[in-house]
C-alpha positions in Angstrom: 35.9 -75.6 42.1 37.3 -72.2 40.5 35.7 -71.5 37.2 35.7 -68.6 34.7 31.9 -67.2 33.6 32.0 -65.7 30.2 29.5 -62.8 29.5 29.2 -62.8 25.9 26.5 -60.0 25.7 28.1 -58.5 22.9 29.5 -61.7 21.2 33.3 -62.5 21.4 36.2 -62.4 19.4 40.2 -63.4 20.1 41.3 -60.0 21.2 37.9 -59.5 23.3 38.9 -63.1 24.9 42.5 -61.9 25.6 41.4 -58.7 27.0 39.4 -59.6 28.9 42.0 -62.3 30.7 44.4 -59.9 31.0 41.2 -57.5 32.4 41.6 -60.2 35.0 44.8 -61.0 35.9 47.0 -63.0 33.8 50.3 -61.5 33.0 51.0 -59.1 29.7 54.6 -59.5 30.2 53.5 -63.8 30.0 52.0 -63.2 26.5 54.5 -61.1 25.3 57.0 -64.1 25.6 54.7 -66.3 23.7 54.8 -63.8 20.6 58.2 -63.2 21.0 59.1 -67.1 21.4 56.9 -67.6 18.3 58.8 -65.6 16.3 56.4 -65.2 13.7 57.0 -61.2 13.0 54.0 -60.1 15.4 54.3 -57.7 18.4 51.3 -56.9 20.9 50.2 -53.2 22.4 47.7 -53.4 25.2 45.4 -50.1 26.1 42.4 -49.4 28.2 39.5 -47.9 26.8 36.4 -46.9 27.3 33.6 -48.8 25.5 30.4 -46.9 26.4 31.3 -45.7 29.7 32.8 -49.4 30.8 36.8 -49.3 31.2 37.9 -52.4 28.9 41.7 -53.9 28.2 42.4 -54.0 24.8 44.8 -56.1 22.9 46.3 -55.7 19.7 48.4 -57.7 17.5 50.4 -55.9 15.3 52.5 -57.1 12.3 54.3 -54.7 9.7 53.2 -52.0 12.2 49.2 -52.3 11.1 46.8 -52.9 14.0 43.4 -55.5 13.0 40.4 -53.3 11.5 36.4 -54.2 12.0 35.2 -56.0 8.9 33.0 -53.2 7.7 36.0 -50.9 7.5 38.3 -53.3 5.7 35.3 -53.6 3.0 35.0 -49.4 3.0 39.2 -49.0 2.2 39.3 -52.4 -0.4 35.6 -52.0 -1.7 33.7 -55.0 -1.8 34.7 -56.6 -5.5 37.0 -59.1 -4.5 35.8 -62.5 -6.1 37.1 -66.1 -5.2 36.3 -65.7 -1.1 36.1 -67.8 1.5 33.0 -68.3 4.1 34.0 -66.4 7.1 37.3 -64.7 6.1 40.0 -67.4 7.2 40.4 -70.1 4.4 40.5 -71.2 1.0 40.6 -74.2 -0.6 44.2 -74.8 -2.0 43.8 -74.1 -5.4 44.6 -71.1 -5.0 41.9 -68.8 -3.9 42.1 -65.6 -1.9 40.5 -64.9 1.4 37.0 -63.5 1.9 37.6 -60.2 4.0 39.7 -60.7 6.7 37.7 -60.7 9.3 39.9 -60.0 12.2 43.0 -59.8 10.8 42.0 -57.8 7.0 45.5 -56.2 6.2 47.2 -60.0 5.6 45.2 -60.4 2.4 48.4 -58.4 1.1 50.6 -60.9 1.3 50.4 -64.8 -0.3 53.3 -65.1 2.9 50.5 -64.8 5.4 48.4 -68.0 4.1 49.2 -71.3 5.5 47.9 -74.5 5.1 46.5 -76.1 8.1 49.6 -78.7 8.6 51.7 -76.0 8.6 50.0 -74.0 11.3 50.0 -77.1 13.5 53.4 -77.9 13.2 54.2 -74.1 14.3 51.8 -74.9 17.6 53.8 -77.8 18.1 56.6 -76.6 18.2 55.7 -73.5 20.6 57.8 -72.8 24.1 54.4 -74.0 26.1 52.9 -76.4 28.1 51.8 -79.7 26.2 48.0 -78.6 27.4 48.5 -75.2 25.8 49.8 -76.7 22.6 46.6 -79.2 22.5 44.1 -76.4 23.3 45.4 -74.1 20.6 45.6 -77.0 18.1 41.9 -78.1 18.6 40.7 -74.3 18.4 42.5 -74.2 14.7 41.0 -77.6 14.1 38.0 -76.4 15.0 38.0 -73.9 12.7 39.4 -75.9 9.9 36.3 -78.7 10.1 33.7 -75.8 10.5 35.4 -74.1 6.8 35.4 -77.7 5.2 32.1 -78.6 5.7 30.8 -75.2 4.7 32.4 -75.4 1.5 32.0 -79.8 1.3 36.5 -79.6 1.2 38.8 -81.4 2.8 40.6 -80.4 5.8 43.8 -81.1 4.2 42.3 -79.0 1.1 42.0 -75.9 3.4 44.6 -73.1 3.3 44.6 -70.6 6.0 45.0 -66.7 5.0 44.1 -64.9 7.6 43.2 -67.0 9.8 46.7 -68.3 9.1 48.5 -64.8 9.7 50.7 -63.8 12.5 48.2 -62.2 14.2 45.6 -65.1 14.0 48.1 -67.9 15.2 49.3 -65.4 18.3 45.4 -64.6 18.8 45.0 -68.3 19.3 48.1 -70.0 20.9 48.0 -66.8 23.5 44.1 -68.0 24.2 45.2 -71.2 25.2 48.5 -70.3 27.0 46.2 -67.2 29.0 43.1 -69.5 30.3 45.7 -72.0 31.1 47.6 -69.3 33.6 44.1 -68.5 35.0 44.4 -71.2 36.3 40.6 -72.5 36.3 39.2 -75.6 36.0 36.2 -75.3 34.0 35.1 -72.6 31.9 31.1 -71.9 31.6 29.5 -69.5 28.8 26.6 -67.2 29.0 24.1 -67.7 25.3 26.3 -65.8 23.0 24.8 -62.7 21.2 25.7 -62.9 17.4 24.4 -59.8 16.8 22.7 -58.8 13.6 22.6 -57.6 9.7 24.6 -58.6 6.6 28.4 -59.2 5.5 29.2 -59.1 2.2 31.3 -62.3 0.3 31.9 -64.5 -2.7 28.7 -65.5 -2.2 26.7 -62.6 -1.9 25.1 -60.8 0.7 24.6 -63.3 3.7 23.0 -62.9 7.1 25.0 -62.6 10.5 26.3 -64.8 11.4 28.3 -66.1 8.9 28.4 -69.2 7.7 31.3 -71.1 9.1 30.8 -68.9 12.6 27.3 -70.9 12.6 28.5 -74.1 12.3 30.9 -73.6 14.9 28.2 -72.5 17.2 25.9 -75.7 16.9 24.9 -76.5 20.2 25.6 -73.2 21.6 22.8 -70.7 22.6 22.8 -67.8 20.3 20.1 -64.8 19.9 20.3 -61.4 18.4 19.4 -58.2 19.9 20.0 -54.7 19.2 23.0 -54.6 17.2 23.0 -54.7 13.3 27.0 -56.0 13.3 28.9 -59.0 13.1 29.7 -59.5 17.1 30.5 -63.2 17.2 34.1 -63.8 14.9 34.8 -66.9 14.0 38.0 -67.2 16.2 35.7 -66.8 18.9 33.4 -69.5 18.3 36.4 -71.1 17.8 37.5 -70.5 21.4 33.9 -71.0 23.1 33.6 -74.5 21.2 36.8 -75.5 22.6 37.1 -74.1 26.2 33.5 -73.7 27.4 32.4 -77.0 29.2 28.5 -75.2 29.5 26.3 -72.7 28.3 24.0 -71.5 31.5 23.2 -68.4 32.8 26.0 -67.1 35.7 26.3 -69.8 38.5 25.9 -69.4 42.1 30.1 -68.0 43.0 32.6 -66.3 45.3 33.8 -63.8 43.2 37.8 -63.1 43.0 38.1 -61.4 39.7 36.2 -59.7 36.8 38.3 -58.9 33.2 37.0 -56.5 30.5 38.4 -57.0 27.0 37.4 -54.6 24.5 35.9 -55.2 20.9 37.3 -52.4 18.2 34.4 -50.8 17.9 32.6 -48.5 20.2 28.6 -48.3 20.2 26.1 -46.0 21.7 24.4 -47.1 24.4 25.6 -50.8 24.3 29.5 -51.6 25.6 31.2 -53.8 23.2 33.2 -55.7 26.0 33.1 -59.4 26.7 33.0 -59.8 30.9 35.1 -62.9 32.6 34.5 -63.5 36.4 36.8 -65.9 37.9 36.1 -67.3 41.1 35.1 -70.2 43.6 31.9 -72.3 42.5 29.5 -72.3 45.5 28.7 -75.5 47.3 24.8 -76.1 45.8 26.5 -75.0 41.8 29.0 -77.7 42.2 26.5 -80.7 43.6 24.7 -79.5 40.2 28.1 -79.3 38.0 29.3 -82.8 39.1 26.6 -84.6 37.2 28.0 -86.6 34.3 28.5 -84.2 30.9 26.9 -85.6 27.9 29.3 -85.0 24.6 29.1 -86.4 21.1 32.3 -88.2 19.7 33.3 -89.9 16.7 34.0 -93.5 16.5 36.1 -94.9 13.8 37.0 -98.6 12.9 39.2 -100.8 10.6 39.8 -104.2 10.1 43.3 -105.2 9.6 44.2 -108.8 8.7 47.5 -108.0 6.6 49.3 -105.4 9.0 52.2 -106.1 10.7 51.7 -105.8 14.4 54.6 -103.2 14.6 52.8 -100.5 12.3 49.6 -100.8 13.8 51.3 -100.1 17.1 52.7 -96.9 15.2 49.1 -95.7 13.9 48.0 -95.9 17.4 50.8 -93.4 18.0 50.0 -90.9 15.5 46.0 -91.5 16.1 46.8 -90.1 19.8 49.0 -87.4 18.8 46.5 -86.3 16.1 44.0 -85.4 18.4 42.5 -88.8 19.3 41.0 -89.2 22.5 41.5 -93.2 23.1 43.1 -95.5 20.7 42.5 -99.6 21.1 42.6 -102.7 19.1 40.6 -106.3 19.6 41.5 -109.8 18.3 38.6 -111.0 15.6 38.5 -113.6 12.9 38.3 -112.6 9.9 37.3 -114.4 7.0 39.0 -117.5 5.1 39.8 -118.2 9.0 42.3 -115.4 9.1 43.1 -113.7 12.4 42.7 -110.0 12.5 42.8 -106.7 14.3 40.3 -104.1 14.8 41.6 -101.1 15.3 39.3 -98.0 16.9 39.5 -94.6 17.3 37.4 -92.3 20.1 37.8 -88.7 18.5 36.0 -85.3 18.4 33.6 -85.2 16.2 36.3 -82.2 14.6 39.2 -84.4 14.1 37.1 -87.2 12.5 37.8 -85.9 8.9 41.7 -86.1 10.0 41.9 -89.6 11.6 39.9 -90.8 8.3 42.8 -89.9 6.3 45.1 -91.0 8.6 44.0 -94.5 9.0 44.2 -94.7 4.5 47.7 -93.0 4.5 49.5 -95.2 7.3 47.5 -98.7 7.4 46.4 -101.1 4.9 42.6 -100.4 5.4 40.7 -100.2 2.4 37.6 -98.9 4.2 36.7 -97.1 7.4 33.5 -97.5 9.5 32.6 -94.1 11.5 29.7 -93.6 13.5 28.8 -90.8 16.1 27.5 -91.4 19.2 26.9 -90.3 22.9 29.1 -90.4 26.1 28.8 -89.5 29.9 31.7 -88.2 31.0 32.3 -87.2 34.9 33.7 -83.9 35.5 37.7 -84.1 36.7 39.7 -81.8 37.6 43.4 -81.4 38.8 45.4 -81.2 42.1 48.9 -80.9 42.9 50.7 -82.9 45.3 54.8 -82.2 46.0 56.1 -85.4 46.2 60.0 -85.5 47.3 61.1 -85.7 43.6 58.8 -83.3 42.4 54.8 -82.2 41.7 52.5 -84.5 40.4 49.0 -83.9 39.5 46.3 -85.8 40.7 43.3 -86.5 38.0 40.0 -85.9 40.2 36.6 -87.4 39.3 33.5 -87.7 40.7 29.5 -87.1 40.8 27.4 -85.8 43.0 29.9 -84.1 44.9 31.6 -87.3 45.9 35.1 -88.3 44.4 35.4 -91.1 42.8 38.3 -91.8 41.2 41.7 -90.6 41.9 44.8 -91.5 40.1 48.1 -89.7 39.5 49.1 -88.1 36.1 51.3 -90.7 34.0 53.9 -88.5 32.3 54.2 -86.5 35.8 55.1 -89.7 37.2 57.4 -90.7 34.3 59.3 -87.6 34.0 60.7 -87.7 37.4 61.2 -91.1 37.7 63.6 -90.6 34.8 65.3 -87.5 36.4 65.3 -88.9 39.6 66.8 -92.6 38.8 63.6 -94.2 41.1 61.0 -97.1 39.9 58.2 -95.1 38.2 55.6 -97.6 40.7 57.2 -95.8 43.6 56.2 -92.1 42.4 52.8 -93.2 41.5 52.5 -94.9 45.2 54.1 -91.8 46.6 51.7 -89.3 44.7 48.8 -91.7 46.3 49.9 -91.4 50.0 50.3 -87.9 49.6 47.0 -86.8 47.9 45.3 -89.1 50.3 47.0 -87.5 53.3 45.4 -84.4 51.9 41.9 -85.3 51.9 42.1 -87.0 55.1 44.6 -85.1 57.1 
């Protein structure tokens, strides 16, 4: 199995995650399409530095020709007066308040143009030149970040409007994570315990401790300590990116090495490089008997009971459940009461796209209630494989525990696609992807 180990000794932020993948191989010239395919004003300048004595990659974004500034220096040019400021720097509610302090991306608080509501944001994902798993990644690391800023300040999610966290530089900060670990071309992506480092930052709310508090509740369930540093090492974008991408926290698993990246925070300590490390490579033989036991995960269930519906729209609410983030979507016959038949309808989800599926089910059925409930689910690792079939490449979804595969089956819309293309029953690619995947394990 090749993974990606994240060293998050000195915490980890979206330009410390790029950096380091391009540290590590992935192409410059592949995220400069991104931004420039975006088209959202933003252009990127990569450098190598030295962060106490360790040669680092660093990215920048830069829109209207400013580069991102450390928090601490933001507050030192704009003094530390504002009122009306968010949690962590990245939202408001929509009523018109102003961001906290920019965190990463400080010089958009200029501009009303930079904040976007959270809709708005993922219809610009949506919409990006890249692959379908690039566009889900970057959407769940934005809605991610949304759920953490609602709950810290008891909101919405559509309530929340996106400053910084909504500027240029955030959204390419984000949709270039997703499209970069995708090009890495791992399979699983384990974390070292993240250090948050240590001190104060200053918002609306006063003086509060590091980290801050919409960064800590998108850590929950991570292992985070502090040591040595009295700064703000752990950014909210990249608690975002560890909650999404990182399958594991453990300390550095038995591997064959093939690459190590570097990225580079802004600011340079004595005595302590401010890098995050990536090491790509080959899982050895014992790590992976140990990584193929069933993952546990917490997910949100929600229900409804529909007995006036017609058939046709709940087939539609399926449709936009799936595309909203849902992870399955199914209904069951019941009888209801007064001897009526009915439909429940249910939703597996992440626990962060709960809030959004709630509303969704109100605004597109006729539910007048919603039951949710969290609970717990094994999941087996899987992993792809490719097969070239003689239309085209399918991949193959691998699963299994214990070292020993399981389950095998080819991927649907691979399978669709070229059947379409190609003019040939969509049962003959599947069977075709089979033989061939087969012929591969068993020469």
């Amino acid at each position: 199995m090749r993974l990606a180990y994240l060293d998050c000794f000195s915490g980890i932020s979206g330009d410390m995650f790029l950096g380091a993948l391009l540290d590590a191989g992935v192409s410059f010239a592949l995220f400069e399409k991104t931004v420039t395919d975006l088209n959202i004003g933003a252009t990127l300048e990569r450098s190598k530095v030295v962060r106490s004595g360790i040669s680092a990659t660093k990215l920048d974004v830069v829109v209207d020709g400013e580069k991102d500034m450390p928090r601490e220096e933001y507050w030192e040019r704009r003094g530390a007066g504002d009122q009306g400021l968010g949690a962590s720097g990245q939202w408001s509610a929509a009523s018109g308040q102003t961001s906290e302090d920019e965190h990463n991306h400080p010089h958009k608080h200029r501009s009303e143009e930079a904040g976007r509501h959270l809709s708005g944001i993922l219809n610009i994902i949506s919409a990006a030149a890249i692959s379908e798993h690039a566009i889900q990644i970057a959407s769940e690391i934005f809605l991610a970040l949304g759920a953490a800023e609602a709950k810290v300040h008891n909101t919405g999610l559509e309530n929340i409007h996106f400053h910084e966290m909504g500027a240029a530089d955030a959204i390419v900060d984000i949709v270039c994570a997703a499209v970069g670990a995708e090009a890495l071309g791992v399979e699983q992506f384990i974390c070292s315990p993240l250090n948050v480092g240590g001190g104060t930052v200053t918002c609306s709310h006063g003086v509060m401790p590091v980290p801050a508090p919409a960064t800590l509740e998108l850590l929950k369930g991570a292992p985070i300590y502090s040591a040595d540093i009295q700064k703000e090492l752990v950014t909210p974008t990249g608690a975002a990116i560890v909650k999404v991408l990182a399958s594991s926290f453990e300390p550095h698993p038995m591997m064959t090495i093939e690459s190590i990246g570097y990225g580079a925070g802004a600011r340079d300590f004595a005595g302590h490089p401010n890098v995050l490390r990536i090491t790509v490579g080959e899982l050895a033989e014992a790590s992976l008997a140990a990584s193929n036991l069933p993952q546990q995960e917490e997910i949100a269930i929600l229900e409804a009971n529909l007995d006036d519906l017609n058939p046709q729209l709940i087939g539609y609410v399926a449709e936009q459940a799936l595309a909203e983030g849902a992870l399955d979507v199914f209904t069951a016959p019941v009888q209801m009461k007064k001897n009526r038949p009915g439909t429940v309808l249910t939703i597996l989800a992440q626990p962060a796209h709960e809030e959004r599926l709630r509303a969704l089910l109100f605004r597109e059925s006729s539910t007048l209630g919603v039951r949710v409930r969290h609970e717990r689910r094994y999941v087996l690792p899987r992993h792809y494989e490719a097969v070239t079939t003689r239309w085209g490449e399918v991949r193959m979804k691998i699963a299994g525990e214990n070292g020993a595969i399981s389950h095998y089956a080819p991927e649907y819309e691979d399978c669709r696609r070229l059947a379409a293309e190609h003019h040939v029953p969509l049962k003959q690619v599947m069977q075709e992807a089979i033989r061939l995947y087969l012929e591969q394990q068993h020469g």
